[in-house]
PyMOL CGO cylinders between C-alpha atoms (Angstrom):
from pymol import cmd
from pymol.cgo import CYLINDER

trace = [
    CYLINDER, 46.78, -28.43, 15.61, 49.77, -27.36, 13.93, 0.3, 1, 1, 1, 1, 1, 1,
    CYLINDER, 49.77, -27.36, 13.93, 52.94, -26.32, 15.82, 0.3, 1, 1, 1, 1, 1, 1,
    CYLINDER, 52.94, -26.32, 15.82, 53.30, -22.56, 14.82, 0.3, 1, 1, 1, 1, 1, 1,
    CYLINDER, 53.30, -22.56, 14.82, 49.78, -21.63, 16.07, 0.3, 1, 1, 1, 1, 1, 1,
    CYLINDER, 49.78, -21.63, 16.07, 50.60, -20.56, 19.59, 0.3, 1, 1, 1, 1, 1, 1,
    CYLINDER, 50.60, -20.56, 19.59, 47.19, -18.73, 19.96, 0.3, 1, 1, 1, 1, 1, 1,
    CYLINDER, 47.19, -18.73, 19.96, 45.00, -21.22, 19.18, 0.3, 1, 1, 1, 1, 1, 1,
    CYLINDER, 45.00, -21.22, 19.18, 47.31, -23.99, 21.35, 0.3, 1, 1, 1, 1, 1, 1,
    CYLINDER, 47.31, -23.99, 21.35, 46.94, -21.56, 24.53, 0.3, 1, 1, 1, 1, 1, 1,
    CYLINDER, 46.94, -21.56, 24.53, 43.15, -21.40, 23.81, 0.3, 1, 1, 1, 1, 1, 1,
    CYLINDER, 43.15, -21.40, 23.81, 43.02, -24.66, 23.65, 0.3, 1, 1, 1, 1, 1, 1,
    CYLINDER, 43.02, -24.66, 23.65, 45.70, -25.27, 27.18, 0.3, 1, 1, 1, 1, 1, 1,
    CYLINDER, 45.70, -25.27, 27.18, 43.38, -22.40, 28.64, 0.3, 1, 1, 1, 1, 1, 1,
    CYLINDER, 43.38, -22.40, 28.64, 39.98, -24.80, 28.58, 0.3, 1, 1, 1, 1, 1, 1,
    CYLINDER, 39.98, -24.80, 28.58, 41.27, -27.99, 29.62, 0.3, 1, 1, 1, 1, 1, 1,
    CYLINDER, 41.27, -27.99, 29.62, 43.05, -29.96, 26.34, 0.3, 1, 1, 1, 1, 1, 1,
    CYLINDER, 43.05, -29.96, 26.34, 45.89, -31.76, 26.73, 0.3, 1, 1, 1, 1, 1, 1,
    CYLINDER, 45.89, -31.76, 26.73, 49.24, -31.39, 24.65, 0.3, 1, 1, 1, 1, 1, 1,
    CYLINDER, 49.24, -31.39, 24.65, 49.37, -35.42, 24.43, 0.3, 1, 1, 1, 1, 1, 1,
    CYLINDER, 49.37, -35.42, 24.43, 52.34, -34.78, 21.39, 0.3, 1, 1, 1, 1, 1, 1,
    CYLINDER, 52.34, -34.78, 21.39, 53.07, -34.41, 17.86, 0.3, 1, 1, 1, 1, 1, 1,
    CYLINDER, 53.07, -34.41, 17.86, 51.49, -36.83, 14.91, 0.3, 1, 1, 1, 1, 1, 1,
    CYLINDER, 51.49, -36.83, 14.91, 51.91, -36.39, 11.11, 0.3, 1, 1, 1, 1, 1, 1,
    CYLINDER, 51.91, -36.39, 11.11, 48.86, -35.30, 10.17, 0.3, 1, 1, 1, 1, 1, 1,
    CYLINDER, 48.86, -35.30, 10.17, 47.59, -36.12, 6.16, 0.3, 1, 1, 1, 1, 1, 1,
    CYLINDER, 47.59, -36.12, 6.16, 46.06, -33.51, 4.53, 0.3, 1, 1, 1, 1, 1, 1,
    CYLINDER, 46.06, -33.51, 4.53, 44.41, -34.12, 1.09, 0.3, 1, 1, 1, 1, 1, 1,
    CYLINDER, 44.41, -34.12, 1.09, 45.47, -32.22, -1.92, 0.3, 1, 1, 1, 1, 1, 1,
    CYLINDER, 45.47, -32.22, -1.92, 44.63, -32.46, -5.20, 0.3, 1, 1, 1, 1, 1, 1,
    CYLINDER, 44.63, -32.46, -5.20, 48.23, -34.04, -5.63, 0.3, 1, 1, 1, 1, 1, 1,
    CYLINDER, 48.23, -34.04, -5.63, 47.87, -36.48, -3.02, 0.3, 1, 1, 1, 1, 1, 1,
    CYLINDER, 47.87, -36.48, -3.02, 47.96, -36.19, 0.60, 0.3, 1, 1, 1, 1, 1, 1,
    CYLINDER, 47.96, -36.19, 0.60, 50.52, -34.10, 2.23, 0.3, 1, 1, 1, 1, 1, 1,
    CYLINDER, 50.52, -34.10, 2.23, 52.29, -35.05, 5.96, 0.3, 1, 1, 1, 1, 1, 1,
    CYLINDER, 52.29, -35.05, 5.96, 51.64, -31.58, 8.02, 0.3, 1, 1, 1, 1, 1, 1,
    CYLINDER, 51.64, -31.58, 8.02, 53.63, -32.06, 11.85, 0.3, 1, 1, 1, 1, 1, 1,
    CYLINDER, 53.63, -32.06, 11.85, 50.57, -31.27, 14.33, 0.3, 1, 1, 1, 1, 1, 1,
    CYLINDER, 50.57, -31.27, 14.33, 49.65, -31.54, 17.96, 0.3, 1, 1, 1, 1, 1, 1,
    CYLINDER, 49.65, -31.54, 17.96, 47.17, -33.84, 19.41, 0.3, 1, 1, 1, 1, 1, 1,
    CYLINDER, 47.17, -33.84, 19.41, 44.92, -32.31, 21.98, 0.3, 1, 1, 1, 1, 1, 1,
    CYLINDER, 44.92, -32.31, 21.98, 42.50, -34.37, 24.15, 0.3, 1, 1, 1, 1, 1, 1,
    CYLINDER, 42.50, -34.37, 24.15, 40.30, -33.72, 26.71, 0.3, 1, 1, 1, 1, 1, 1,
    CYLINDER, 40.30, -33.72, 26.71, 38.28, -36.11, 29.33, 0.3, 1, 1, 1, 1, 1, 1,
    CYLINDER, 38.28, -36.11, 29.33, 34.58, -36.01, 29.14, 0.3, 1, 1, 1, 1, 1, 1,
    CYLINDER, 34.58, -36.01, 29.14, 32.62, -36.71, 31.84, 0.3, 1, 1, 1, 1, 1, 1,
    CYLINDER, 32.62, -36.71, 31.84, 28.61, -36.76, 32.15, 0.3, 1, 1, 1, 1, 1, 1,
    CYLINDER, 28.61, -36.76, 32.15, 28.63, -33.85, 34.21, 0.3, 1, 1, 1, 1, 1, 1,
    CYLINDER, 28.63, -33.85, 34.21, 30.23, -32.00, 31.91, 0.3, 1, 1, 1, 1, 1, 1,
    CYLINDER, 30.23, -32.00, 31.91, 26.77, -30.98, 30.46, 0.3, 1, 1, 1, 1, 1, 1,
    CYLINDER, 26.77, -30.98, 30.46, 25.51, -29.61, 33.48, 0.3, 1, 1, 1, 1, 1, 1,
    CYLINDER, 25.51, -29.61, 33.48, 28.28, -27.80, 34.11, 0.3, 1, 1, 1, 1, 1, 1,
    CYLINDER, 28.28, -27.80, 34.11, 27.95, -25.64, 31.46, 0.3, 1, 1, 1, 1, 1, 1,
    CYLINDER, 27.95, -25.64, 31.46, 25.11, -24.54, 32.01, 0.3, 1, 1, 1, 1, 1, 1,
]
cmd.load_cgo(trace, "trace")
């Protein structure tokens, strides 16, 4: 996720992911690809993660 979008990263902080740090990111252009700074979110999965959605 890119840096600047603090919505999206407190969305994201609000269901569980975790900030685990910045990466360059290469995004495809018709140029070439470009290096775009973004976050890294993860989150553990677990098998009663299903259920508990429901």
């Amino acid at each position: 996720m890119v840096s600047g979008n603090a919505r999206a990263r407190r969305f994201y902080e609000r269901h569980g992911w975790i900030d685990t740090g910045l990466i360059d990111y290469l995004a495809a252009t018709e140029e070439g690809s470009v290096s775009i700074p973004a976050h890294r979110y993860n989150k553990r999965v677990t098998q009663n993660a299903d259920k508990e959605q429901r």
